[in-house]
C-alpha positions in Angstrom: -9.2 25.9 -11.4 -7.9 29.2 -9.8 -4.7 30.2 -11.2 -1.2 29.7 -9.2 2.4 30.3 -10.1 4.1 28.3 -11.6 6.4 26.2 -9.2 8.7 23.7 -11.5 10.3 21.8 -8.3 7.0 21.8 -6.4 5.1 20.2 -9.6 8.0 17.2 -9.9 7.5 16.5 -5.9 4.0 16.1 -6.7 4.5 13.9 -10.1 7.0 11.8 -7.8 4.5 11.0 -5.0 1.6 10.7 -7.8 4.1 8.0 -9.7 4.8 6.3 -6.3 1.6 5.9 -5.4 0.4 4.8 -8.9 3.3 2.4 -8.9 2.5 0.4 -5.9 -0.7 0.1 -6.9 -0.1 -3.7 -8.7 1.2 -5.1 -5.6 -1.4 -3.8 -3.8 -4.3 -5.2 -6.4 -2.6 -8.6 -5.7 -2.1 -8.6 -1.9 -5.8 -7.5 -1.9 -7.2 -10.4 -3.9 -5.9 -12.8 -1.4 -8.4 -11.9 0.9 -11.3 -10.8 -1.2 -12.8 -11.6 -3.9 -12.6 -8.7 -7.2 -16.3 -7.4 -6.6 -15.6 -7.2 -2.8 -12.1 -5.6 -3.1 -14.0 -2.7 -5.6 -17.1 -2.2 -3.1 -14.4 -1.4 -0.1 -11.7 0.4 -2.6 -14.5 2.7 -4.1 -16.0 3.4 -1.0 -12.0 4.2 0.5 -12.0 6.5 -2.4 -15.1 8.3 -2.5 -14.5 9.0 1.3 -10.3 10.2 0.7 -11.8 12.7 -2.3 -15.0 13.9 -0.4 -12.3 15.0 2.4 -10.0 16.3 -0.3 -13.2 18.8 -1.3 -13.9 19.6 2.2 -10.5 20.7 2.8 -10.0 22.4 -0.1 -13.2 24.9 -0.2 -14.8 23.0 -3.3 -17.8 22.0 -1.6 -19.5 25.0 -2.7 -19.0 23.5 -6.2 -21.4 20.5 -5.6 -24.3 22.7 -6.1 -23.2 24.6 -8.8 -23.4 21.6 -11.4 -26.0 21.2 -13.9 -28.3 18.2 -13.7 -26.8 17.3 -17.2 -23.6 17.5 -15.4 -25.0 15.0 -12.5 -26.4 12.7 -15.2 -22.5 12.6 -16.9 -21.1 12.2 -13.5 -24.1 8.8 -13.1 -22.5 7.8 -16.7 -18.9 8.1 -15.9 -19.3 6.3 -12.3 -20.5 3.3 -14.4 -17.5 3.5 -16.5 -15.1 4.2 -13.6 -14.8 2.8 -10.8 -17.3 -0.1 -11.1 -16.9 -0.8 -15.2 -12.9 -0.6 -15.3 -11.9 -1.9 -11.9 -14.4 -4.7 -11.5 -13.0 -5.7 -15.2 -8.7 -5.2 -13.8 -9.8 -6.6 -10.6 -10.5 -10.1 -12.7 -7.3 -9.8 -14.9 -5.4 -9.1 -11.7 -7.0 -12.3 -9.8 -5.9 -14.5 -13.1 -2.8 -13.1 -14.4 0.6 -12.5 -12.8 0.9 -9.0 -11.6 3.7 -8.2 -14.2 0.9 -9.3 -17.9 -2.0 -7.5 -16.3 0.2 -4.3 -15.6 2.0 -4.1 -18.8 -1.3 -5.3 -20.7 -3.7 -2.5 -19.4 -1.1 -0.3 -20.7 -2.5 -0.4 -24.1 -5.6 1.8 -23.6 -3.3 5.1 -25.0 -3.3 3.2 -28.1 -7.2 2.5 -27.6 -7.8 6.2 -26.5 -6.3 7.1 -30.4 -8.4 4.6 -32.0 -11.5 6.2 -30.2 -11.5 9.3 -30.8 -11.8 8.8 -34.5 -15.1 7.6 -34.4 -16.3 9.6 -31.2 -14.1 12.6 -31.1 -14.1 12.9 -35.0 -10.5 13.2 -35.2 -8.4 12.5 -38.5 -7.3 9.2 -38.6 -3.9 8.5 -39.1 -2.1 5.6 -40.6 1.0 5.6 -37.7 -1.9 4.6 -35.5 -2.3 1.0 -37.1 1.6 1.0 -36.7 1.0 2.1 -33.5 -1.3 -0.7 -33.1 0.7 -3.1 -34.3 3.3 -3.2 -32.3 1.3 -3.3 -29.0 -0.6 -6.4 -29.9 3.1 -7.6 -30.7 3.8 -6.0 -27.0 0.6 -7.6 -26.0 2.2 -11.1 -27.4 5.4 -10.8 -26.0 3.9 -9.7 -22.0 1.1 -13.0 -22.6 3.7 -15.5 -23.4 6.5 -14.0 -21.5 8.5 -14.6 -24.8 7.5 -18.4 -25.2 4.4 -19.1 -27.6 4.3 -22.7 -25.4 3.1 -20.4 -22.8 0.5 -18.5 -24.4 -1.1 -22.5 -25.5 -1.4 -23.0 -21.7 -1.9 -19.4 -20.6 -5.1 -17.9 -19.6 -6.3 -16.1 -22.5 -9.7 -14.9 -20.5 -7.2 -12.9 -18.1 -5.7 -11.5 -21.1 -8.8 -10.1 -22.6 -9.6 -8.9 -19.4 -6.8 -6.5 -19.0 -6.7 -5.5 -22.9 -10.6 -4.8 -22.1 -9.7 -2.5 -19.1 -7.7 -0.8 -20.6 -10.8 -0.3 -23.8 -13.2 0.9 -20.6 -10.8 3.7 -19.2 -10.2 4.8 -23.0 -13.9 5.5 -23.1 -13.8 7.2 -19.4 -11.4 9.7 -20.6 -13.3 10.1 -23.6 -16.3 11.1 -21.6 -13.9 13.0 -19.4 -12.6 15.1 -22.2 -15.6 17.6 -22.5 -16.5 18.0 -19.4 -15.4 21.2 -17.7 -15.9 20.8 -14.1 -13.3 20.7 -11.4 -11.3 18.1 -11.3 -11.3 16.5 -8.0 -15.2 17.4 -8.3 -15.9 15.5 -11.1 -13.7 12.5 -10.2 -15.8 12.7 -6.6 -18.9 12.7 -8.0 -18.3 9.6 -10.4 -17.1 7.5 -7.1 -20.3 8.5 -5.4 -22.3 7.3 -8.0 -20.2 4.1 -8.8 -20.0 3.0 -5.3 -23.5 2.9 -5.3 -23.4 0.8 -8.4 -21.2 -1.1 -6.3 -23.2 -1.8 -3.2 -25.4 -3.5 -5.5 -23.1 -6.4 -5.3 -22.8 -6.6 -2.1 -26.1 -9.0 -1.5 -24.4 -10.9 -4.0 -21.0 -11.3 -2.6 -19.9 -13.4 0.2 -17.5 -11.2 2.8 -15.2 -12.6 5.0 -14.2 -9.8 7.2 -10.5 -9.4 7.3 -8.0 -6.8 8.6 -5.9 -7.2 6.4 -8.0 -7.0 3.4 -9.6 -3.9 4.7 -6.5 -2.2 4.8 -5.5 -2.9 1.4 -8.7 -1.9 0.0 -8.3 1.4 1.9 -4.7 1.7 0.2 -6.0 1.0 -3.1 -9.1 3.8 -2.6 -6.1 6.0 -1.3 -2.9 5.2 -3.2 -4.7 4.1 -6.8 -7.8 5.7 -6.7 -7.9 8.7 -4.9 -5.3 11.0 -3.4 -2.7 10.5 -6.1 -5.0 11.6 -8.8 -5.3 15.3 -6.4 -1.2 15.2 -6.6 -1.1 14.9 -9.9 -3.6 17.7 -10.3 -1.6 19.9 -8.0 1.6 18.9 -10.2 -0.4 20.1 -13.3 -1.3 23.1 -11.6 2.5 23.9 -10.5 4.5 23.0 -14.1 5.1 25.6 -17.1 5.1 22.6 -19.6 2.7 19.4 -19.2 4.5 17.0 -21.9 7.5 16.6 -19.2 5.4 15.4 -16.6 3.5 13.3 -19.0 6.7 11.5 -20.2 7.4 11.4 -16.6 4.6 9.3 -15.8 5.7 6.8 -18.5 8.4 5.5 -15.7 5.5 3.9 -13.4 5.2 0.7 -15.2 8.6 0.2 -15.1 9.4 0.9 -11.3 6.0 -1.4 -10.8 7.8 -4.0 -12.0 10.3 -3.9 -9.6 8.3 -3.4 -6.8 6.4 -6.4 -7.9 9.8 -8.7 -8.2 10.6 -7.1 -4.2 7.1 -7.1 -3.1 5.3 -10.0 -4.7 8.8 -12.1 -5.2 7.3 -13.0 -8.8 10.5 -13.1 -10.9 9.8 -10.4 -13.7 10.4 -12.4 -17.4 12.2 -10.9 -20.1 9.0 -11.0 -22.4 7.2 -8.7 -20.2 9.7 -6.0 -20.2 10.4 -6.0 -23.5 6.4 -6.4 -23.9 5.7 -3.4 -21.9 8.6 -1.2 -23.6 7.1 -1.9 -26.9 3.4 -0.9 -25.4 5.1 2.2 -24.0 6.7 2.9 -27.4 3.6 2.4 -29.4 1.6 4.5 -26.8 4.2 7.7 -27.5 4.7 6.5 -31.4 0.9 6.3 -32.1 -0.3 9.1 -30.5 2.4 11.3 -32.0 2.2 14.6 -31.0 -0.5 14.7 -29.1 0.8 12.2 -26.5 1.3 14.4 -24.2 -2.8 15.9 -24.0 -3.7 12.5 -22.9 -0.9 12.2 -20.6 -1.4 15.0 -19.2 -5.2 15.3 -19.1 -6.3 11.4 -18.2 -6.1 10.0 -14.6 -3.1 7.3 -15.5 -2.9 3.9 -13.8 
């Protein structure tokens, strides 16, 4: 990207509207699964998104940049569109439609601890033992957020939703993975994925029965917007604007929590002590394991 000045109070009114967005994006998941299914809610989401970041590029002279990319470059864009959104949403989507809002949040959490275990074996990166520590104490997070602190629960619970969101969180670990390498502009790259993916996505469509609702239409559009789309260009923009990355990172770390309480305003479901101290554990591990290269992955990924 072109370079700008740095702007420290410009870059945290950025990170704000990028956490705000991100953090109303569980309520909206759930409000939007009362009226469509999880493959429906993707197709309409994806397509919301694709159309919010093909504006974003029109607006912002980068459409020149479409047809400067490499056909390997299109191929990695097919690849990552597979991954994101049709693999990782379609997969949260489910958790989200079988879990309370709260477990599927805190429990998608977990991919900063899957992004470290990873890149070992595909990044070649030195392992390191604090990872399994690390790892430790976010299945122990995982446990807690399940069970909402009662093992009676987990025994009744559903254990499907629960891989679901641990598995979500394993698919956008391998997106950023694939993301990691790849030079291209931002807001290009993430474009080009969603055009690809949303075509994955139309495939379901002959499979899917729609129900055409308002309301579900508008709450797909907010996810494409709010969760997909335009806070990923503020948090670019932020990134653009700060001298240091590692504060905005551990900035970002304060999303899950004010989730939460939009979920207890929003959704009414009253949050349980396990999940909190669940999620803080997963936050922990996430800054514990990762060490000091927390803040790369922060900074670089698209967080949700």
């Amino acid at each position: 990207m072109a370079f700008l000045p740095r702007d420290p109070l410009r870059a945290y009114f950025y990170l704000a509207a990028a956490i705000l967005g991100w953090a109303t994006a569980a309520s909206a998941f759930k409000l939007g699964l009362q009226h469509f299914s999880p493959p429906v809610l993707l197709i309409f989401s994806a397509l919301s998104s694709c159309l919010v970041l093909g504006v974003v590029l029109l607006l912002t002279g980068r459409t020149g940049l479409i047809s400067r990319q490499s056909r390997a470059q299109i191929q990695l864009s097919a690849v990552q569109g597979l991954l994101n959104p049709f693999g990782y949403y379609l997969v949260l989507f489910q958790a989200y439609d079988r879990l309370s809002a709260q477990a599927a949040l805190a429990l998608n959490y977990t991919w900063p601890v899957a992004l470290a275990l990873l890149a070992v074996p595909l990044l070649r990166e030195r392992f390191r033992w604090r990872m399994l520590l690390a790892l430790g104490v976010s299945l122990l997070g995982v446990v807690l957020v399940a069970t909402g602190g009662s093992w009676q629960t987990l025994q009744g619970g559903d254990p499907v939703g629960v891989l679901l969101a641990v598995g979500s969180a394993g698919i956008w670990a391998l997106y950023w993975l694939l993301n990691v390498r790849d030079s291209r502009d931002g807001v290009l790259k993430l474009w080009m994925g969603f055009v690809f993916g949303s075509c994955y996505c139309l495939l379901l469509l002959p499979f899917q029965t729609v129900q055409w609702n308002g309301a579900g239409l508008g709450w797909a559009a907010y996810i494409g917007l709010a969760e997909m789309g335009l806070t990923f260009v503020f948090w670019l923009r932020a990134l653009e604007l700060t001298g240091h990355r590692g504060s905005l990172a551990n900035g970002v770390y304060v999303t899950p929590f004010l989730s939460l309480g939009l979920i207890a305003v929003i959704l009414r479901e009253p949050i349980a002590l396990g999940s909190v101290v669940g999620l803080g554990l997963i936050i922990a591990s996430n800054l514990y394991g990762l060490g000091s290269r927390a803040e790369k992955p922060a900074a670089d990924a698209v967080l949700s």
